[in-house]
N, C-alpha and C positions, 0 to 999 in steps of 0.2 A: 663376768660382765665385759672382761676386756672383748674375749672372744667374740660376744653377740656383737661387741661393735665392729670390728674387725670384719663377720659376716654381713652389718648392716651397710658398710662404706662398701666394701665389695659388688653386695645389689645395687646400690645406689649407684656405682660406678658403669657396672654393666648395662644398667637398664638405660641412663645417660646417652650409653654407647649407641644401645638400640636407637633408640629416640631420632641422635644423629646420623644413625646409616638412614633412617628411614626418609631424613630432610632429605639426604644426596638420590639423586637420579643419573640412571648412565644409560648411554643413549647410542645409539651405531648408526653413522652416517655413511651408506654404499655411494661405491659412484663405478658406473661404467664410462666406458668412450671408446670414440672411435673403433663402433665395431664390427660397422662393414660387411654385414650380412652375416654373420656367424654364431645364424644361431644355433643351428645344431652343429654336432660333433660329426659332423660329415662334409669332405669338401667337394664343392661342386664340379669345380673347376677341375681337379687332379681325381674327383670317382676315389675317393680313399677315405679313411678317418682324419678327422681334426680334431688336431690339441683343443683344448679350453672351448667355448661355445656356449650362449647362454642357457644350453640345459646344463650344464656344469655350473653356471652360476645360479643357478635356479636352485640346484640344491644347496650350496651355501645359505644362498641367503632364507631357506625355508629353515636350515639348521639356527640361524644367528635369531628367527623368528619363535622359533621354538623355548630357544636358551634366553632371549631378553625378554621377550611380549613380543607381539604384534607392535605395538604401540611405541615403545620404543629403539624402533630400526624403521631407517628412513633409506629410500632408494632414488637414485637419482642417474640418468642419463646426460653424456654430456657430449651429443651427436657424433654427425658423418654413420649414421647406422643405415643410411640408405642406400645405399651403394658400396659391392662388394666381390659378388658373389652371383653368380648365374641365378639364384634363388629369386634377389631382390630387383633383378633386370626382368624378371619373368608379372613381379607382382606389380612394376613399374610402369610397364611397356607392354606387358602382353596381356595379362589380365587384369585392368584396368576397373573392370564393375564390382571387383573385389575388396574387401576391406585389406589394405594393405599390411604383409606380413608383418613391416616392424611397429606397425602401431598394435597387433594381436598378440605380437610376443609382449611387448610395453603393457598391454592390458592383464595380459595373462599374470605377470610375473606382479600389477600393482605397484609402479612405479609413482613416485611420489610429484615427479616433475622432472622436466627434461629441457635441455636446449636444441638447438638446431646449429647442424653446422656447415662450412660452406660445401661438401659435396653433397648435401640434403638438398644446399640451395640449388644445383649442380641440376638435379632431373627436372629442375625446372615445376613454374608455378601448378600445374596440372596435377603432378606427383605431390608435392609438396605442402599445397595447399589441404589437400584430401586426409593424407597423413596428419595434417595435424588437427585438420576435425575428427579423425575418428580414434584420435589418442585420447584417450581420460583423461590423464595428467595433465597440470598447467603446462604449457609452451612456454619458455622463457627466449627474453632479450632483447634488450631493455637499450640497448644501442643500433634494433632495426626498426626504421624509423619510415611509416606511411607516407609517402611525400603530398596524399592528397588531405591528410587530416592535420599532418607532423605528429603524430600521438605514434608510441609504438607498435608496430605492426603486431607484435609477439606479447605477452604479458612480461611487463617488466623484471618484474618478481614476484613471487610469492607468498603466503604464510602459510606455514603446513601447521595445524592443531591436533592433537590427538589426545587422548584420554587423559596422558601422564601432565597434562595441565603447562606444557612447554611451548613457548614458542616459536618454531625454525624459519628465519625467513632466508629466501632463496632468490639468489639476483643472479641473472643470467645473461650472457653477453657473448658476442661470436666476434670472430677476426673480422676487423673490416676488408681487409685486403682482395675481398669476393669481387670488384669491378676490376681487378689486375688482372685475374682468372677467368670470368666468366665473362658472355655478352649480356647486353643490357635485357633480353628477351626474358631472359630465363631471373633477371629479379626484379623486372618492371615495376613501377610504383613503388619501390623500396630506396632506400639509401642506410651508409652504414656508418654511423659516428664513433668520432676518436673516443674507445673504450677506457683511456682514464678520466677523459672528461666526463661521460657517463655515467662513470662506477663512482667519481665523485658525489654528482647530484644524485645521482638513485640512491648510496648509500645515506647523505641530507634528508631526504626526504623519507627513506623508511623511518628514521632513528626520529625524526619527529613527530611523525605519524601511529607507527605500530609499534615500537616502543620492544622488539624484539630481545629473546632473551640469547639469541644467538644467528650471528648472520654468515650464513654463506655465499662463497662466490662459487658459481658453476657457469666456466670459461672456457668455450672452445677457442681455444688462443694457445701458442704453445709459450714457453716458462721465458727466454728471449731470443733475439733475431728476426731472421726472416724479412722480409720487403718495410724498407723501414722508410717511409717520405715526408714530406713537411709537414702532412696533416696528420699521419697517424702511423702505428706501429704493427704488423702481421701477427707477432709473438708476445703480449705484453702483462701475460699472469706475473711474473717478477718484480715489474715495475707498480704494477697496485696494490703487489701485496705488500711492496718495502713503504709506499708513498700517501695511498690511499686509508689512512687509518676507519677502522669498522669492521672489517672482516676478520671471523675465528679460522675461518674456515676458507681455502680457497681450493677446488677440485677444478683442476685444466687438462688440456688435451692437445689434440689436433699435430703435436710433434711428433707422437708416435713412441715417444722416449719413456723411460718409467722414472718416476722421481718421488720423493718424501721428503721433506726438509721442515724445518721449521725457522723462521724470518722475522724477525723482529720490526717493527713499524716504525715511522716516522716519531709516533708518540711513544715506542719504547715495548709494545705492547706485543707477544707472539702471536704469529700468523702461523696456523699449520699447515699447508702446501702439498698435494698429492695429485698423482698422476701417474692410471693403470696403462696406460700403453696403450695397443692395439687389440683388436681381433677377439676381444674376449678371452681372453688366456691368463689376466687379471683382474682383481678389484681393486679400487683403492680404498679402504674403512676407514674413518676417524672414528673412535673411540670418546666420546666426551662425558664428564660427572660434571653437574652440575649441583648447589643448594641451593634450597629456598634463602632469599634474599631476604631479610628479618627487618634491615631497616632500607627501607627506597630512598633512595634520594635524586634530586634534580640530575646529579653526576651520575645516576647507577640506578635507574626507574624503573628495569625489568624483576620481574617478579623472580628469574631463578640468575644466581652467578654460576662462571665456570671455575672450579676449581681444577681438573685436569683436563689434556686433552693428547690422547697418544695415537699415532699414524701406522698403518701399515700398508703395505702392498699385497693381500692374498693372492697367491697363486691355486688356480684353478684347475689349472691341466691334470691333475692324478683327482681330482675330485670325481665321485659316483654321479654318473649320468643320470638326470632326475627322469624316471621312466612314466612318471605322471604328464611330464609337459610334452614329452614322445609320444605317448599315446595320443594327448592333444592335437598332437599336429601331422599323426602319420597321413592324413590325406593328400598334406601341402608336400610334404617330404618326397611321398612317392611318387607327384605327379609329375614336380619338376625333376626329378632323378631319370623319370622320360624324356621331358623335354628335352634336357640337357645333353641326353644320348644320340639326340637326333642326327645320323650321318648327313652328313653336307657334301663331300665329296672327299678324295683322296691325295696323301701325298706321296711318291715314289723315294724321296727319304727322309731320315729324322732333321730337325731342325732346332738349334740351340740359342735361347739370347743373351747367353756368355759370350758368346763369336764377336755381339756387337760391338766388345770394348776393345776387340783388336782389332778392325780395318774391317773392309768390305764385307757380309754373311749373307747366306742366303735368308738366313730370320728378317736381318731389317730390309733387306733388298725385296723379298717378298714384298712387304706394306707397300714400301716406297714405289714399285712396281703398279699395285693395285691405285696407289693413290692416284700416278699418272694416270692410268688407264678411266678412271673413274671422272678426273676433272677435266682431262687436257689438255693439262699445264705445261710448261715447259721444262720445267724443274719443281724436286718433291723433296721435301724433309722431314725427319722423323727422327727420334730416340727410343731406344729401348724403353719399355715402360714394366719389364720383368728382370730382376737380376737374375737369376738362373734359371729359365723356364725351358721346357722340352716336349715339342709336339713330335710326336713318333709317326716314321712313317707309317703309310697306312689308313684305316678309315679315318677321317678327320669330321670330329662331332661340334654340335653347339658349344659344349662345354670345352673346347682347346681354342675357340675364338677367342675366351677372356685369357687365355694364356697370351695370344697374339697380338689381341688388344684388351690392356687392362680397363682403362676409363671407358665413359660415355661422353668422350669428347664429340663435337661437331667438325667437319670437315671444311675448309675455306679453300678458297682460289684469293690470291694478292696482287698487288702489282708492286716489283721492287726493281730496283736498277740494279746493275753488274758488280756495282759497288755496294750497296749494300750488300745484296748478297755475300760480298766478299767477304765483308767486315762483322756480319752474323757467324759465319762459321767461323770468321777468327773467334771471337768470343768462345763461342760451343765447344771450339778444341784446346781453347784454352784453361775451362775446370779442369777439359778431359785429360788433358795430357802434359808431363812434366817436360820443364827444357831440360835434355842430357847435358851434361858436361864429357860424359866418355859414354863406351859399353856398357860400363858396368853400372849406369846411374837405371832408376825406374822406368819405365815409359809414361803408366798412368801415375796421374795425382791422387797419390794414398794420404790415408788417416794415420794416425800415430795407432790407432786400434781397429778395432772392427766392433764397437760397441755400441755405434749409433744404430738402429734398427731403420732408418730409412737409408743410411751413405754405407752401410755393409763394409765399410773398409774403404771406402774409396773418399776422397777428400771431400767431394761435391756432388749435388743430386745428380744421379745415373738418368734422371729422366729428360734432364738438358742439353743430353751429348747428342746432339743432333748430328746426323749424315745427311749427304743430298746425293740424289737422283738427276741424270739429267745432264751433268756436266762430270769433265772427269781432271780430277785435281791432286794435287799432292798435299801431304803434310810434314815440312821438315821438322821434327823433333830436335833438333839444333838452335831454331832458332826462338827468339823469345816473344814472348805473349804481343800478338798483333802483323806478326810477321812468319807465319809459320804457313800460310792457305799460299798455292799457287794456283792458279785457274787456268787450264790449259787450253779447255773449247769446250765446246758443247758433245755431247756423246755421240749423238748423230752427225760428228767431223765439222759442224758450223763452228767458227770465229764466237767466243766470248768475248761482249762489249763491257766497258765497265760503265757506260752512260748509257746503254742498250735498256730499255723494259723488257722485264720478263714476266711471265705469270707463272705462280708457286704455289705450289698445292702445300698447305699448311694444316695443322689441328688446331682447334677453336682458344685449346687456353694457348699458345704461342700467340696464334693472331689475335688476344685481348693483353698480351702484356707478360704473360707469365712464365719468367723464367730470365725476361729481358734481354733476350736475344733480339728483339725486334730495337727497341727504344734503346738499352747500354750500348748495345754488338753492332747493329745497324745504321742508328743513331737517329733512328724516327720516331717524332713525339709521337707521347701516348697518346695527343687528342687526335693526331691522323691516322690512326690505326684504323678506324671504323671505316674511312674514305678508301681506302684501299683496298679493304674488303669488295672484289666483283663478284665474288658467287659462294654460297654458303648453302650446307646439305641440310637438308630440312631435319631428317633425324642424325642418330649417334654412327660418326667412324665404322665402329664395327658392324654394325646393321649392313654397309655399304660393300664392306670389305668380304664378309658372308656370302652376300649374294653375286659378287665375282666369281667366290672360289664354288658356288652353287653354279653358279651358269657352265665353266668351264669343267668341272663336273672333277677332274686329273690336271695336278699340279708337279712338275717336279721343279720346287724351289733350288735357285743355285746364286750363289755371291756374282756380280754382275765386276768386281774389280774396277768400277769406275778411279776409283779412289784408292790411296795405300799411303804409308806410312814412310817417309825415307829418313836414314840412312839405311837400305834392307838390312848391312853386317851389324849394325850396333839393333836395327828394333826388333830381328830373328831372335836374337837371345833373352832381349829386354820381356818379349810377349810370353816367353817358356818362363822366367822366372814372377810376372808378374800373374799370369794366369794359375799357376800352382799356389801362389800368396793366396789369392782370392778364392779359389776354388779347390783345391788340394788334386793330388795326383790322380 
């Protein structure tokens, strides 16, 4: 007898057990970003293989779909996927009558909902608009706001339902800082509000509304930093997820940076926090179990709680290339793999935009060169926008123009006095370059590491080190921040005035604010910005730059030496030790 009970508490035990695994549901929340044209495993730009690529994540998540359900794996986009890659300049700008590539991959792959980020905003409403009709998935963002209705332009958020009887709602929200960056053309009728005011009311409003049994945040915004003004913050996933209690879940982006953490809220409550990087090369997954909720109550009304929630960052890059979504797409693959080859003309040597961070190159003097010649300005500035990129002599195709020029910036003409200009480049040389104390100090402003994926080791964005064209000046590395530019003349032997106007061929996000060489460096409000603006290229920079180097058919780039660095004897040895740091031998 004893035994039979013994057997009978056991069953009774077991099947208990059953009972309660069957209450819990676990659920896989994906999240892409910022991936910049990369969907296949082939880059356009360098004609080579590419790491990671969303047919790499394609097989993942067909495995995660296999191993949980359908039903419970949810995918989620958290922009900047338009822009990247010769592929997505082709489906943007050139073939136009087509259903745009990354809305085809987003379809293909079954994406649950997606946001927009601001280089989506970037190709302007034409692109943009298209793309997000012919996405399936909801649009989220819920802080971009119609100015002719005030309702938001994007769906706020969402609620994703599926089979497993769960509720996921998805609020989505992008950087406002997109009027620092872009011109008003390209987001006409839109405006973009301070994102924790937003993520406050959105989240009010679902939680009395839909009554979710779990809320995510999908934020193109990166974790903190970045352009920070009285009205609102560039970077601010950090701030809503310590401030803004509701969210389980918050998947951000747009830093480039990888991150997992988990944060504790205001009310005491964990936030789990993730963020795959770039380029598709990761994912980020939350893992979540959730129970049926047995007794609701006014404090806890959702039909499931969460009992765990665990974070990771999948890496993608050794993953098997999903030869179903290849197939799918070898038409798109192949054609622009021609396009991209298209010779445009020649260059008689190789060219490096490593060169840029040491004085004078023929890399950046090339642009700077085309830029004059295109606007007829009197002076032309530019930054590297590739840390280690290398156009070999020789044929020079579509595909080595995004080497030359990364973005789809627009091209300006301005008008600035001798003093500004002066006071611009002090700033610009001042990320760039450290004050020596002897030989033996740095030349550039380095990181404590080389772990941030956008500053590579160097202190500050590489994309703000602006050179000028046009006049020819020096840079004392002795002296300290503000007093290091001397302006000698103008290159063609004219007198530089410092109350002289000049006209400056500039790129579109500089001439909107970004980077704030214009407004900190200069010291011109943002609201005159636009008034300064005399002449603006209808299309993108490179578009421009192309058909220079098409006209003249034979280029042999060479450093112009307007400009150099002094002390020669302390920055000769400074350039050998800091170019092996960054670059190795």
């Amino acid at each position: 007898m004893f035994r039979l009970f013994i057997l009978m508490m056991a069953f009774a035990l077991s099947t208990a057990s059953t009972f309660a695994k069957k209450d819990e549901i676990t659920i896989q929340l994906i999240e892409t970003s910022d991936v910049h044209g990369a969907f296949f495993p082939y880059d356009f730009i360098d004609r080579k293989p590419m790491q990671g690529s969303m047919a790499r994540v394609s097989t993942l998540v067909k495995q995660l779909r296999e191993q949980h359900g359908a039903d419970n794996v949810y995918l989620f986009d958290n922009g900047d996927i338009l822009q990247g890659q010769p592929l997505s300049y082709y489906y943007n700008y050139i073939r136009l009558e087509r259903e745009n590539i990354a809305a085809s991959v987003l379809n293909y792959l079954k994406y649950d909902a997606a946001t927009v980020g601001n280089h989506d905003i970037e190709t302007g409403h034409t692109v943009y608009d298209s793309w997000i009709k012919a996405t399936k998935c909801p649009m989220l963002g819920a802080n971009v706001i119609n100015n002719a209705t005030n309702a938001p332009y994007l769906l706020p958020y969402t609620i994703c339902r599926k089979a497993n009887g769960i509720k996921v709602c998805v609020i989505g929200l992008l950087t406002p800082a997109i009027p620092h960056w872009l011109e008003e053309r390209l987001w006409e009728g839109m405006r973009f509000e301070n994102m924790m005011d937003v993520a406050r009311t959105t989240i009010e409003q679902v939680r009395q509304t839909e009554k979710p049994d779990i809320i995510v945040g999908l934020f193109h915004s990166g974790w903190e930093g970045g352009i920070r003004t009285a009205t609102y913050e560039e970077d601010a996933s950090r701030r809503i997820a310590e401030e803004v209690d509701g969210f389980d879940v918050i998947f951000f982006g747009h830093d480039h940076t990888p991150h997992q953490s988990i944060v504790k809220n205001v009310a005491g409550r964990e936030v789990l926090c993730l963020n795959p990087a770039n380029n598709a090369q990761r994912v980020a997954i939350a893992e979540i179990t959730l129970k049926k909720n047995t007794q609701p109550s006014e404090a806890q009304p959702q039909a499931f709680l969460i009992t765990k929630r665990i974070g990771q960052l999948a890496d993608v890059r050794q993953e098997k290339i999903d030869d179903d979504f290849m197939t799918h797409f070898k038409r798109e693959v192949e054609e622009v793999k021609a396009w991209a080859s298209t010779e445009i003309g020649t260059f008689e040597q190789t060219i490096y935009s490593k060169d840029c961070f040491f004085g004078s190159s023929a890399f950046n003097d090339l642009i700077l060169d085309l830029e004059l010649k295109i606007t007829q300005a009197d002076i032309a500035f530019n930054a590297p926008l590739m840390f280690n990129s290398t156009i070999k002599a020789g044929a020079i195709t579509i595909a080595d123009m995004f080497k030359l020029y990364k973005y789809e910036n627009q091209l300006y003409v301005m008008m600035m006095t001798g003093e500004e200009i002066r006071k611009y480049l002090e700033m610009s040389y001042a990320q760039w370059t450290n004050t020596m104390t002897s030989p033996d100090d740095h030349l550039l402003l380095l990181a404590p590491t080389k772990n941030d994926a956008q500053r590579l080791g160097l202190k500050n964005f590489f994309f703000n080190f602006d050179s000028a064209m046009g006049i020819d000046y020096t840079v004392d590395v002795r002296k300290p921040q503000g007093e290091k530019i001397t302006i000698l003349c103008m290159s063609n032997g004219e007198s530089f005035e410092e109350h002289k106007w000049y006209k400056v061929a500039i790129n579109s996000y500089r001439g909107n604010g970004g980077g704030e060489l214009l407004t900190q460096g200069a010291g011109i409000p943002k609201e005159e910005l636009r008034s300064r603006i005399v002449w603006r290229s209808e299309l993108d920079q490179r578009h421009y730059l192309m058909k220079e180097i098409e006209k003249a058919k034979h280029l042999n780039p060479q450093p112009h030496n307007n400009w150099r660095f002094v002390p020669e004897e302390w920055v000769r040895p400074a350039i050998e030790r800091d170019r092996q740091l960054l670059f190795g031998k």
